[in-house]
N, C-alpha and C positions, 0 to 999 in steps of 0.2 A: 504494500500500500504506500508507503514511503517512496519507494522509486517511481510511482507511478504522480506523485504528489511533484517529483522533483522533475520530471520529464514535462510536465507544463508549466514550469517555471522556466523554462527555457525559450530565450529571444525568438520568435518568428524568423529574422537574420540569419539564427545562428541553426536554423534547421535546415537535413536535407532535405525534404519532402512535406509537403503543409498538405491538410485538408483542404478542398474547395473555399470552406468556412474560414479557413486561414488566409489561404492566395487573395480571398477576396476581402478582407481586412488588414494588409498587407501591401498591396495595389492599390486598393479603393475600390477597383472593380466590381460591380456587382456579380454575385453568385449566379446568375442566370445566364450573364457574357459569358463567366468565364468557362460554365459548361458547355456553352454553345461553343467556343471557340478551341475548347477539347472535343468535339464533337468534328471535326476538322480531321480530312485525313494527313496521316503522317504530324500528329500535333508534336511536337519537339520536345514539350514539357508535361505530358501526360505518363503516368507510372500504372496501369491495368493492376492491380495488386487482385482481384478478382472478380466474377462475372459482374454482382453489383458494386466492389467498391476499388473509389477511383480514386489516385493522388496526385500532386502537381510536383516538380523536381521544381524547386525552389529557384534554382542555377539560370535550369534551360531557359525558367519562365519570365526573368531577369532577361536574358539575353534576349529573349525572344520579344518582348516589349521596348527593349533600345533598337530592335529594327525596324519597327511599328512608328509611322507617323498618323496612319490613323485606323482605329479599332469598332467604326460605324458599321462596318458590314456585315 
């Protein structure tokens, strides 16, 4: 219980892989973009962890927004 207490005290920054609920607190992004734009073939920053649950690679998702000048579509 204790390690589990201490693993969400840990920075958003400083993690590998965030919840949607995170990337999109983290971003600003709304949670509905940012599924939709995992919903994207070949998404960069998408982790499949299984059938229903999805993560975001913190890194790619960083990168993947400084090549983005705009995210309307």
């Amino acid at each position: 219980m204790a390690a589990n207490k201490a693993l969400e005290n840990i920075p958003l920054n400083e993690k590998l892989n965030l919840t949607v609920q995170e990337a999109a607190a983290y971003t600003g992004i709304g949670q509905i973009k940012l599924r939709s734009m995992m919903k994207e073939p070949d998404c960069p920053f998408l982790l499949k962890v299984s059938s229903h649950r999805f993560l975001v690679r913190r890194k790619e998702l960083e990168e993947y927004l400084k090549s983005k000048n705009d995210l309307s579509n």
